[in-house]
ZABA-819418 format. One record per residue (C-alpha): x, z, y; residue in one letter; chain. Coordinates in steps of 0.5 Angstrom, whole numbers. Each point is the difference from the previous one (the first is absolute). Layout:
N
[r [X Z Y] 'A' 'A'] ...
! end
This chain:
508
[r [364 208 405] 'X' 'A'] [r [-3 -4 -6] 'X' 'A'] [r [-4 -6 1] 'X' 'A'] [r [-6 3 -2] 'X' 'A'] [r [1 7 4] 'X' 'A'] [r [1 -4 6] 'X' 'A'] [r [-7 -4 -2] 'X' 'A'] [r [-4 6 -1] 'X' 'A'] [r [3 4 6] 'X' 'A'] [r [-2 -7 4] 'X' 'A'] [r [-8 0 -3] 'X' 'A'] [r [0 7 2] 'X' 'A'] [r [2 -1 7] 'X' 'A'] [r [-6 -5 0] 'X' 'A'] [r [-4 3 -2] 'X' 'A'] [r [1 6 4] 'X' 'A'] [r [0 -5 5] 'X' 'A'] [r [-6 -4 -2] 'X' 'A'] [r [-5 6 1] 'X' 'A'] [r [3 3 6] 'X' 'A'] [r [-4 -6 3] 'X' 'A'] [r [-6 1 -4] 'X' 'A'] [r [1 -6 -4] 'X' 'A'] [r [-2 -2 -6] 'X' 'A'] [r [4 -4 -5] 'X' 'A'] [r [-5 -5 0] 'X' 'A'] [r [0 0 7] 'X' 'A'] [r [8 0 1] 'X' 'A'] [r [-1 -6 -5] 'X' 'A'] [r [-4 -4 4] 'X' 'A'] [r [5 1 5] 'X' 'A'] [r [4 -2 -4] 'X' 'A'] [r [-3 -6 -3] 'X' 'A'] [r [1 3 -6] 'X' 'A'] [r [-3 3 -7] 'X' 'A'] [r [-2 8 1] 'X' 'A'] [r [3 0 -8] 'X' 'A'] [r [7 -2 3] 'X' 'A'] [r [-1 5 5] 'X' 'A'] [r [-1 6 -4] 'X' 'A'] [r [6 -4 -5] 'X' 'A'] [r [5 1 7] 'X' 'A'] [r [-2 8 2] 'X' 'A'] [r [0 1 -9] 'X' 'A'] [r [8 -2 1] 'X' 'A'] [r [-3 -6 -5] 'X' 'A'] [r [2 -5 4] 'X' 'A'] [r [6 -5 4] 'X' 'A'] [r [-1 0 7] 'X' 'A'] [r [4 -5 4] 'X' 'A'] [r [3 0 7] 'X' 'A'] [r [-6 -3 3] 'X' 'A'] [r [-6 4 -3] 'X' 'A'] [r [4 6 2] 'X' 'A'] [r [0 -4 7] 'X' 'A'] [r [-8 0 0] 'X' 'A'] [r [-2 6 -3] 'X' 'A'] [r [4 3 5] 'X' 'A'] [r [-3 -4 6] 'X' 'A'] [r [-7 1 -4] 'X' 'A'] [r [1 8 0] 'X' 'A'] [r [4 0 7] 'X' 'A'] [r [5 5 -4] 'X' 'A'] [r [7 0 2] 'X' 'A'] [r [1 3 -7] 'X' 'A'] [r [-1 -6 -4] 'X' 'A'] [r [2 -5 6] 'X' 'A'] [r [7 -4 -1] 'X' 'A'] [r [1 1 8] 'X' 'A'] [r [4 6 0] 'X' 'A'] [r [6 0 0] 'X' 'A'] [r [4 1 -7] 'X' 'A'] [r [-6 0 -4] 'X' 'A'] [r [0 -6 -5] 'X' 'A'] [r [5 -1 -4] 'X' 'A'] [r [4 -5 -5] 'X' 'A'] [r [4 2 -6] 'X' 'A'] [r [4 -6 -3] 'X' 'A'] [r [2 -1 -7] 'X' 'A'] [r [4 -5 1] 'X' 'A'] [r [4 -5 -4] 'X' 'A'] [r [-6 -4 -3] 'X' 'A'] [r [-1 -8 -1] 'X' 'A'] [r [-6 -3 3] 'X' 'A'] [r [-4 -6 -3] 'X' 'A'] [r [-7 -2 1] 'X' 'A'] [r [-4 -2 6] 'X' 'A'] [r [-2 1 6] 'X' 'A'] [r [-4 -2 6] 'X' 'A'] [r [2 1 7] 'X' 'A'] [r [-6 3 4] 'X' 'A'] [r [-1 -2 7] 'X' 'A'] [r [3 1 6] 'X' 'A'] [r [0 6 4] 'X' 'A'] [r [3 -3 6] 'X' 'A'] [r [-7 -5 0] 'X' 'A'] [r [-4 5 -1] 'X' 'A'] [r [1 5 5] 'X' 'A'] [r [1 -6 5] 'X' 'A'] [r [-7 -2 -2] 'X' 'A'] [r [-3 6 0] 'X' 'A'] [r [1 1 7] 'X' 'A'] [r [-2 -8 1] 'X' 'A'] [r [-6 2 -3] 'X' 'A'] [r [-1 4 7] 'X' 'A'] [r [-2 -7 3] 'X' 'A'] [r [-6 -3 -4] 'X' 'A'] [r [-6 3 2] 'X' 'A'] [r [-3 0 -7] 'X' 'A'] [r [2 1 -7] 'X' 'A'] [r [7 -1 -2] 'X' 'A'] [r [2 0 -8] 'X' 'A'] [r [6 1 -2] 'X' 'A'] [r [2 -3 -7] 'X' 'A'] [r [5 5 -5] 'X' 'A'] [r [3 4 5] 'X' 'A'] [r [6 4 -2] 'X' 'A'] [r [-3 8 0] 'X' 'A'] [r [6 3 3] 'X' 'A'] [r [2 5 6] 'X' 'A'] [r [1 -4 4] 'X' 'A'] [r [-7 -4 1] 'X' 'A'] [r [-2 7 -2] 'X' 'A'] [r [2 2 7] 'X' 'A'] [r [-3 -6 3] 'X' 'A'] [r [-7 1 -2] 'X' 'A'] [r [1 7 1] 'X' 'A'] [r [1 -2 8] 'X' 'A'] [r [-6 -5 -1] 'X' 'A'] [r [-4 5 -3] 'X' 'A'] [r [1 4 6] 'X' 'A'] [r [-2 -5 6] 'X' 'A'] [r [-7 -1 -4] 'X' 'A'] [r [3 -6 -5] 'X' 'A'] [r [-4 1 -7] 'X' 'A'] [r [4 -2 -5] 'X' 'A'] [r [-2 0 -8] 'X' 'A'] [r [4 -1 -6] 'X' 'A'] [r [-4 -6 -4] 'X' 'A'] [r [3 -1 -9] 'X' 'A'] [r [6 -3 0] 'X' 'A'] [r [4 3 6] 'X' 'A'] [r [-5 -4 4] 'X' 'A'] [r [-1 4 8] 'X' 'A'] [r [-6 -2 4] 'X' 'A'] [r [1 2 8] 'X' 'A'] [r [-7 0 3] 'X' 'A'] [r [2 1 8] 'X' 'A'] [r [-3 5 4] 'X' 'A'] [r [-5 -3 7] 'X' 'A'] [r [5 4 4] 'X' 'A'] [r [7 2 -2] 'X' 'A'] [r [1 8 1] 'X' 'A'] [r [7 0 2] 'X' 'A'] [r [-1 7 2] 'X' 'A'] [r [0 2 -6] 'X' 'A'] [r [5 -3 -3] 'X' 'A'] [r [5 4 -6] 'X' 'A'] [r [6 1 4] 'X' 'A'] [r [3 3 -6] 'X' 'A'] [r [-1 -6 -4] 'X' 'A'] [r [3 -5 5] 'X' 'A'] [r [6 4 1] 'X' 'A'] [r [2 -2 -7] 'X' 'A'] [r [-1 -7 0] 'X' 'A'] [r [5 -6 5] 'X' 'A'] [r [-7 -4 -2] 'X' 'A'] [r [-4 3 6] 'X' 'A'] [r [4 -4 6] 'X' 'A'] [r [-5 -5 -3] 'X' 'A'] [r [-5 3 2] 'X' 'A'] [r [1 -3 8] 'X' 'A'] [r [-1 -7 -2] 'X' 'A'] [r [-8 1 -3] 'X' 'A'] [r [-1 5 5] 'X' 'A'] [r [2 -4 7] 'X' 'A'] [r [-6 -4 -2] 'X' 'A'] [r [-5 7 0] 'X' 'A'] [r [3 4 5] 'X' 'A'] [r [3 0 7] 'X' 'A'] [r [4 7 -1] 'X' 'A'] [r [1 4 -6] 'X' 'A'] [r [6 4 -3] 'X' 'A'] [r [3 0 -6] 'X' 'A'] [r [5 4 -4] 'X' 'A'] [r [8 -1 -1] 'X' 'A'] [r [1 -4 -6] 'X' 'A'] [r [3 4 -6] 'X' 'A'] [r [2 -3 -7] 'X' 'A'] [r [7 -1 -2] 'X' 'A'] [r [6 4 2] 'X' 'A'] [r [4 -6 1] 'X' 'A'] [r [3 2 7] 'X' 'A'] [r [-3 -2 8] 'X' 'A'] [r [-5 -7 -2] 'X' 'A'] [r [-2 -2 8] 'X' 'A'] [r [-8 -3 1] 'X' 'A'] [r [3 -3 5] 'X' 'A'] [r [-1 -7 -2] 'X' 'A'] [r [-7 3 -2] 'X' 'A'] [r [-1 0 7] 'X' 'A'] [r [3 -5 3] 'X' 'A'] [r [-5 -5 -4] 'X' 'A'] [r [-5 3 1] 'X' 'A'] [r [1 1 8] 'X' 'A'] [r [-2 -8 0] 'X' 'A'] [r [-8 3 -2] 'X' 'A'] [r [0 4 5] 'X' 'A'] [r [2 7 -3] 'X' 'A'] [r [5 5 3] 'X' 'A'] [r [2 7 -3] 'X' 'A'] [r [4 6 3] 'X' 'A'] [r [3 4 -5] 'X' 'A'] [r [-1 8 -1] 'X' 'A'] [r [3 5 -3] 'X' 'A'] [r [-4 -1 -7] 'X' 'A'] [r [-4 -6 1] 'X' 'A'] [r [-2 -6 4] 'X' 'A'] [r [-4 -1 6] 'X' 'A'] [r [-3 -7 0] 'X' 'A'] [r [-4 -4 5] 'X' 'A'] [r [-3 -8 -1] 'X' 'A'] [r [-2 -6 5] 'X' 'A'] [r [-1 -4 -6] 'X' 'A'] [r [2 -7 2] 'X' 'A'] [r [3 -6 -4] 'X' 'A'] [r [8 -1 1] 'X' 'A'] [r [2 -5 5] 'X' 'A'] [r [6 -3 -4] 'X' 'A'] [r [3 0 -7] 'X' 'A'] [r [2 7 -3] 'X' 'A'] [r [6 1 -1] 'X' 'A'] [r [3 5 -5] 'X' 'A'] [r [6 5 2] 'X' 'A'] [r [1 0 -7] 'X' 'A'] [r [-4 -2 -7] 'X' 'A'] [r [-3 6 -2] 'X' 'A'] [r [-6 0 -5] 'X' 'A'] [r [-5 5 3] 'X' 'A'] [r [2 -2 7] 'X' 'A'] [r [-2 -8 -2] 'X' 'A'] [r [-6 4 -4] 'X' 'A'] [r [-3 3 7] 'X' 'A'] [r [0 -5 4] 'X' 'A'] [r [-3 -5 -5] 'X' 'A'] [r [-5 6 0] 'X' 'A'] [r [-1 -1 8] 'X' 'A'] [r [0 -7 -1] 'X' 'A'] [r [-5 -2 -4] 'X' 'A'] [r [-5 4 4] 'X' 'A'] [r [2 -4 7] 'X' 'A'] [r [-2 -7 0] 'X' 'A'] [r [3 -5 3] 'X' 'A'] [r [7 -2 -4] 'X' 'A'] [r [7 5 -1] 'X' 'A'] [r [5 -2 -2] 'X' 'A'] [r [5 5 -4] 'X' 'A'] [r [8 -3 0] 'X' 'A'] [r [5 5 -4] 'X' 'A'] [r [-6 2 -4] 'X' 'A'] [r [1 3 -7] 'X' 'A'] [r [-1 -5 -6] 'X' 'A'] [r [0 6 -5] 'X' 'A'] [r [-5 2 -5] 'X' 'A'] [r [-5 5 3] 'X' 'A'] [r [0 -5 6] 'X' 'A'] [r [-3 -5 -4] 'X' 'A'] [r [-5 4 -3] 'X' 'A'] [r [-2 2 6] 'X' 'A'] [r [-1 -8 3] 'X' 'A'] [r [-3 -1 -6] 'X' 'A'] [r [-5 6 0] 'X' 'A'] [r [-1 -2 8] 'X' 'A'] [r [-1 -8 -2] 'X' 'A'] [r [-7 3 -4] 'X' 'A'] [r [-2 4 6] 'X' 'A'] [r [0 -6 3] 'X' 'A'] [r [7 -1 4] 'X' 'A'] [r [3 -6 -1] 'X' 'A'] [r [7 1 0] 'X' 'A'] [r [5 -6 -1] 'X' 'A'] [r [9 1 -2] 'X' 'A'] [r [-2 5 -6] 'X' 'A'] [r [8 1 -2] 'X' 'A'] [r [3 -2 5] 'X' 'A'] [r [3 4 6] 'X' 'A'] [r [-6 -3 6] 'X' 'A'] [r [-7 1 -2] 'X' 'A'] [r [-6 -2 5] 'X' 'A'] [r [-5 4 -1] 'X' 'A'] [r [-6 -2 3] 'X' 'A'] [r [-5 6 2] 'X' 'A'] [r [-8 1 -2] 'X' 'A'] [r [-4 4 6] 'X' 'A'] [r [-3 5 -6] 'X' 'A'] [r [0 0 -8] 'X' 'A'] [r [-6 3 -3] 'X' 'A'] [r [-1 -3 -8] 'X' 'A'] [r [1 3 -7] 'X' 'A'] [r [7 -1 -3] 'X' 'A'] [r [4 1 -6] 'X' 'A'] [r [7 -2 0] 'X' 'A'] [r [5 1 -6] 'X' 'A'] [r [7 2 2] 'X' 'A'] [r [7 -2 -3] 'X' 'A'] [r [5 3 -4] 'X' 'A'] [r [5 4 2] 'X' 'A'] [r [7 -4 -1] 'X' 'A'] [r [4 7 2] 'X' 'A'] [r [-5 4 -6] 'X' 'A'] [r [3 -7 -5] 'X' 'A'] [r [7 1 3] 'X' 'A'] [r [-1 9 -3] 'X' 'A'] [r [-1 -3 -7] 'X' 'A'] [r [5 -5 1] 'X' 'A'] [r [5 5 2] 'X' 'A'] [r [-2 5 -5] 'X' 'A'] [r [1 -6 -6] 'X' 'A'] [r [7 -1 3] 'X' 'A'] [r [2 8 0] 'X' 'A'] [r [-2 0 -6] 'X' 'A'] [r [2 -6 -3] 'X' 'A'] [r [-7 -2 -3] 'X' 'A'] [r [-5 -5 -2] 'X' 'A'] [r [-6 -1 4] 'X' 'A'] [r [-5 -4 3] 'X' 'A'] [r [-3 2 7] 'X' 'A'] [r [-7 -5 1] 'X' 'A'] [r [-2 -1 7] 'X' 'A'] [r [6 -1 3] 'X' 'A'] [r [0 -4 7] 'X' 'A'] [r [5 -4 -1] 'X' 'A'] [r [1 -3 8] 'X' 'A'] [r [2 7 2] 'X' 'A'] [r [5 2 -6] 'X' 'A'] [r [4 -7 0] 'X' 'A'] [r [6 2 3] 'X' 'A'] [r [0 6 -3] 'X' 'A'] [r [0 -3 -7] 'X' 'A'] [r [6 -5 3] 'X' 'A'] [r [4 6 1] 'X' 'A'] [r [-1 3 -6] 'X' 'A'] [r [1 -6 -4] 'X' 'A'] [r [7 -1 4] 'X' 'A'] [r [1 7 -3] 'X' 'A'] [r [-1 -2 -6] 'X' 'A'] [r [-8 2 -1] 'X' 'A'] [r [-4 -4 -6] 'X' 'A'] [r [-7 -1 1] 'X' 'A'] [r [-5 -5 -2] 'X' 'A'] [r [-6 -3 4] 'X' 'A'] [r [-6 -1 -1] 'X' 'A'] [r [-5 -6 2] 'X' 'A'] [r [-2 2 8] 'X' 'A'] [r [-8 1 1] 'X' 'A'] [r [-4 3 5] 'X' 'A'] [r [-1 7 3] 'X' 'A'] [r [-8 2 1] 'X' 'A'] [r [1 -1 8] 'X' 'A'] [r [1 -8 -3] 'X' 'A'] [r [7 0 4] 'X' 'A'] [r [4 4 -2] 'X' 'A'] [r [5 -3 -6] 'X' 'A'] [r [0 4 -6] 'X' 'A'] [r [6 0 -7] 'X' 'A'] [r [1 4 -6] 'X' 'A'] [r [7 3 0] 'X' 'A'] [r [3 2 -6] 'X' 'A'] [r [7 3 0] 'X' 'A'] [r [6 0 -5] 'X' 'A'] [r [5 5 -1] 'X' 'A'] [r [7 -3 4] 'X' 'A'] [r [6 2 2] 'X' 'A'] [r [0 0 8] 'X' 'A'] [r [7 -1 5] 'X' 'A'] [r [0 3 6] 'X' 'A'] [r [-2 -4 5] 'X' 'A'] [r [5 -5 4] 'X' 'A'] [r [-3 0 7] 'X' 'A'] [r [-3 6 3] 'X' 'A'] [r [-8 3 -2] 'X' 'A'] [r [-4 -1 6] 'X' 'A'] [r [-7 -1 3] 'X' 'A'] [r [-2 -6 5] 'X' 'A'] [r [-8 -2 1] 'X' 'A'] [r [-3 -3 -4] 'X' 'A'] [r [1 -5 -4] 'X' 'A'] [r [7 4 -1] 'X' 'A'] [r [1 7 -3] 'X' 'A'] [r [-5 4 1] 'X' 'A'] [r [2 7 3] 'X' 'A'] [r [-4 4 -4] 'X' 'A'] [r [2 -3 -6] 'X' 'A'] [r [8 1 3] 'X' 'A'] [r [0 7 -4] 'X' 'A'] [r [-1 -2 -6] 'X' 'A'] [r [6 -5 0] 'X' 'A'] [r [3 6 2] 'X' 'A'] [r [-2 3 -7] 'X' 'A'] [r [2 -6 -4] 'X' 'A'] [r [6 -1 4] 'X' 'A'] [r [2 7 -4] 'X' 'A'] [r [-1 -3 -6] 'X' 'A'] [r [5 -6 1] 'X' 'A'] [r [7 -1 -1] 'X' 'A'] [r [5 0 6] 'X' 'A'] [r [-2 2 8] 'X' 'A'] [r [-6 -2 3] 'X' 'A'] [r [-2 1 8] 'X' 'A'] [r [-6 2 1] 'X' 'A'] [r [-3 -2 8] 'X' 'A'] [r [-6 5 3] 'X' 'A'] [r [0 -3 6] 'X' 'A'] [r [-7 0 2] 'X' 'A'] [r [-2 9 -2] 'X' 'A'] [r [5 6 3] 'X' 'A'] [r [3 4 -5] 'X' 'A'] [r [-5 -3 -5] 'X' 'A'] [r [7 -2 -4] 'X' 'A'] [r [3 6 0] 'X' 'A'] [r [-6 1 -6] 'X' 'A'] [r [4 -4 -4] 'X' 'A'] [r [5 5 0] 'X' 'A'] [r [-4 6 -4] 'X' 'A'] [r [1 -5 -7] 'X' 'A'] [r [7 3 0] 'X' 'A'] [r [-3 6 -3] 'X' 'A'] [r [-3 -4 -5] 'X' 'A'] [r [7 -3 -1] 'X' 'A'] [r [1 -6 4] 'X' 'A'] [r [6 -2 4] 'X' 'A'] [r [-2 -1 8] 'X' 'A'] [r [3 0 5] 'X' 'A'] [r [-3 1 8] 'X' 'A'] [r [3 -4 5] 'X' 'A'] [r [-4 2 5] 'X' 'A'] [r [-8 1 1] 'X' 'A'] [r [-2 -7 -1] 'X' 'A'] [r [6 -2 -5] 'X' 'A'] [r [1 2 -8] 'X' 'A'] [r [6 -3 -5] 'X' 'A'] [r [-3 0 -7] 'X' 'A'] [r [5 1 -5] 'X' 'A'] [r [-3 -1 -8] 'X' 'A'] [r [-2 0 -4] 'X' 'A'] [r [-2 7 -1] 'X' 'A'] [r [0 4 -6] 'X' 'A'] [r [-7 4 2] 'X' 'A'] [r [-1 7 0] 'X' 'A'] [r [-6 5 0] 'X' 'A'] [r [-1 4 6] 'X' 'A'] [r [-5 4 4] 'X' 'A'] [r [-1 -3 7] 'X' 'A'] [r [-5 0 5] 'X' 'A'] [r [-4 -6 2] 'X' 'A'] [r [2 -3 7] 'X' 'A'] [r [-5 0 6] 'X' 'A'] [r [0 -7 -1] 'X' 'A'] [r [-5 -5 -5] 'X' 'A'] [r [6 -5 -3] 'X' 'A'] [r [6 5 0] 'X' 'A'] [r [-4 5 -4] 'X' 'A'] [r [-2 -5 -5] 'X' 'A'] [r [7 -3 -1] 'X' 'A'] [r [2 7 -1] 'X' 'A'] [r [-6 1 -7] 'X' 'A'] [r [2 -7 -2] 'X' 'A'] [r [8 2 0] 'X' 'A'] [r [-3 6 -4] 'X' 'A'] [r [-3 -5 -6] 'X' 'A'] [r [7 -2 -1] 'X' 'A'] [r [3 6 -1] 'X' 'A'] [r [0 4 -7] 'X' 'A'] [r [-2 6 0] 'X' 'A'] [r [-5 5 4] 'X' 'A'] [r [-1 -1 8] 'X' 'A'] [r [-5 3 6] 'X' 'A'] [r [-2 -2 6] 'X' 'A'] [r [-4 4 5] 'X' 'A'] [r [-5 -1 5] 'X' 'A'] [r [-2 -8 -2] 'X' 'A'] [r [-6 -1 6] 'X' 'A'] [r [4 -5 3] 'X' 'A'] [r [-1 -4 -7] 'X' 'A'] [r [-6 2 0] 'X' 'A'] [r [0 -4 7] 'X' 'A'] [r [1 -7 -3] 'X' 'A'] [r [-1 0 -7] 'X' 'A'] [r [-7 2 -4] 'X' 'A'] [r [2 4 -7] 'X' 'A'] [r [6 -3 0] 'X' 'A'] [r [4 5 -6] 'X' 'A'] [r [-7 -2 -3] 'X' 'A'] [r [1 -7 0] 'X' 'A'] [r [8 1 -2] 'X' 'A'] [r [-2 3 -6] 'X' 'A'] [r [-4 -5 -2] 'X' 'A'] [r [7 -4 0] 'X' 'A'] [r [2 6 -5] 'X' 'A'] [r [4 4 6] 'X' 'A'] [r [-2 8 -1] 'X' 'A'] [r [-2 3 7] 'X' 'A'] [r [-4 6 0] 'X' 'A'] [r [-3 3 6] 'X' 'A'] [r [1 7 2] 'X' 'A'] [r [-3 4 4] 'X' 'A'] [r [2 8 2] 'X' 'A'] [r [-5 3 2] 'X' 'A'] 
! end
């Protein structure tokens, strides 16, 4: 199907859709927050839509026709090959800002959130909101108020939403403060093998939460009290760190968080829960010392930062394509490590002069890439908490490793079967050996081929098999991209900018 077919055969789609609903195209458009020329530009087949407006006229319409979330529906074709140049700003991050949508849930009045990544994933966060009385409104500029409700109806909670999200476990920190029994679905989100919450509870039991797991949800009950002792994590997870500053900002008195995680999203939250009134001292470190407040109620606005796993995207695919870039508003103090490694690889890059991001904190870089000849890696490719490796960033070191000449060992300890992923490269041509479910060798550098795959169930591997296909001349297709969708905002969009050539397909 041509390009302009598949545009025409989509507007009628719309269309047909759009008046099912008894909407006007000056209706759908205010919904939109677009122009009803723009609308009737889309249903003429006259115009590009992106991934994220199908997302949202589908959400508008409650169509699943044009919805991306139905499996094998949305689709890449790759012409591959092509040098990248020019410039690109790295949005902001989309772990923050599912984190900060559901620490939202403590303040009492409203809540602005400055340049939010529209994605999938807050997309299914709001939903969730939405449905237990939250009203959320999107503002110019990806800005998103959340307005709260007097009372929150988690009876009527979208459970269909929250099964797809992992983020709805952080629920249980907020809502402890609200209610004294409630229930909350199984967590969803990648397919990366059985991921426990129970370092979830095992915090948060020090406030007086206790829960009994069911066949498909949670049944939680809450004696608020505030923790006797200092919390000490099991392991250093994000979200786990996430829940219990959540449930520690609204418990006065002083807890103390010891093997905390010191990652970025952790820090948008203290900063975003420092405006709310909470003070907080150990920012980047693994103690924090969060001294609670009673109740929060004032109108707030907070920018969250970049996204330093969005930066190593297009880090990458400079790499593969052995291209010069520069990539604006990088966070640097979450990218150190990796760029020592792929300087000791043999990576070329400039830096430019840090400043500051929007939330005042966070330190900010301009990267320019250059073209280089890599060297596999001589120790083994690894993730450790921050400040080391970052784990989600480990797939990406997997890809370019297959650009490098020689051997390297990729190391995917934290995730089950995420490493085997890594494998569906071979069909692009690359050399890679799976050792066991955590462990891959990487033999390069690889001479790419084009190839039709499908797209993982997992964000990163996903992202690097698209990647891989920028560099491999000819045409490639990969199917059933939501989980891109997920983390990424119109990333093919934003790629093409750079020179890459993506189309978006549907078969409808």
């Amino acid at each position: 199907m041509s390009s302009t077919s598949f545009k025409q055969k989509l507007g009628h789609v719309i269309q047909k859709a759009r008046l099912s609903r008894g909407l006007t195209q000056a209706e759908l458009a205010k919904e939109l927050s677009t122009s009803q020329s723009a609308i009737n530009r889309i249903e003429r087949g006259g115009q590009n839509v992106s991934l994220e407006m199908i997302a949202r006229i589908g959400e508008v319409l409650s169509s699943d026709i044009v919805s991306i979330n139905r499996p094998g529906t949305i689709n890449f074709r790759v012409h591959g090959g092509k040098k990248l140049s020019g410039s690109i700003r790295v949005n902001t991050s989309k772990n923050a800002a599912v984190a900060l949508l559901c620490a939202s849930l403590l303040n009492r009045g409203k809540t602005t959130f400055r340049k939010v990544a529209r994605i999938e994933e807050v997309n299914r966060i709001i939903e969730v909101l939405n449905s237990i009385g939250v009203k959320t409104i999107w503002l110019e500029g990806n800005d998103l108020e959340i307005i709260p409700p007097r009372r929150l109806k988690l009876e009527d909670m979208d459970i269909k939403a929250a099964e797809r999200t992992r983020t709805v476990i952080m629920f249980l920190g907020p809502l402890l403060h609200y209610h004294s029994k409630f229930q909350l679905p199984f967590a969803g989100g990648c397919n990366l093998g059985t991921r426990t919450v129970e370092p979830h509870l095992a915090g948060l039991k020090h406030f007086g939460l206790s829960v009994k797991a069911y066949d498909n949800y949670y049944d939680v009950h809450s004696k608020k009290q505030t923790p006797k002792r200092p919390i000490i994590l099991i392991e250093r997870g994000d979200t786990v760190t996430e829940n219990i500053l959540l449930a520690a900002a609204l418990t006065p008195g002083t807890t103390t968080i010891r093997n905390a995680s010191a990652n970025y999203m952790v820090q948008d939250i203290c900063f975003f829960l420092q405006k709310l009134g909470v003070k907080i001292d150990g920012i980047g470190s693994s103690t924090l010392r969060i001294t609670g407040v009673s109740s929060i109620d004032k109108n707030v606005s907070y920018s969250p930062s970049e996204d330093p796993i969005e930066a190593m995207s297009f880090l990458s695919a400079a790499i593969v394509t052995k291209s010069e870039i520069t990539i604006q508003r990088a966070p640097i103090e979450f990218l150190e490590i990796e760029l020592q490694v792929l300087e000791h690889m043999g990576f070329e890059y400039e830096l430019s002069r840090e400043y500051k991001a929007d939330n005042g904190s966070t330190r900010l870089v301009d990267i320019t890439t250059r073209a280089s000849q890599l060297s596999a890696a001589q120790d083994k490719l690894h993730s450790v908490p921050f400040p080391g490796v970052n784990m989600d960033n480990l797939p990406f070191l997997g890809l370019i490793a297959a650009t490098a000449k020689g051997r390297s060992l990729l190391h995917d300890w934290v995730y089950e079967n995420r490493a085997i992923y890594l494998t569906e490269l071979t069909k692009l041509g690359a050399n890679i050996q799976l050792l066991d479910p955590h462990r891959v060798t990487i033999e390069g550098a690889t001479k790419w081929q084009p190839a039709e795959l499908i797209a993982p169930p997992a964000l990163r591997p996903s992202v690097v098999i698209l990647l891989a296909m920028l560099a491999a001349p000819g045409t490639s297709i990969l199917r059933n991209i939501y989980s891109i969708a997920r983390g990424y905002e119109d990333l093919a969009a934003r790629l093409n900018t750079l020179g890459a050539d993506i189309e978006l397909f549907r078969e409808i």
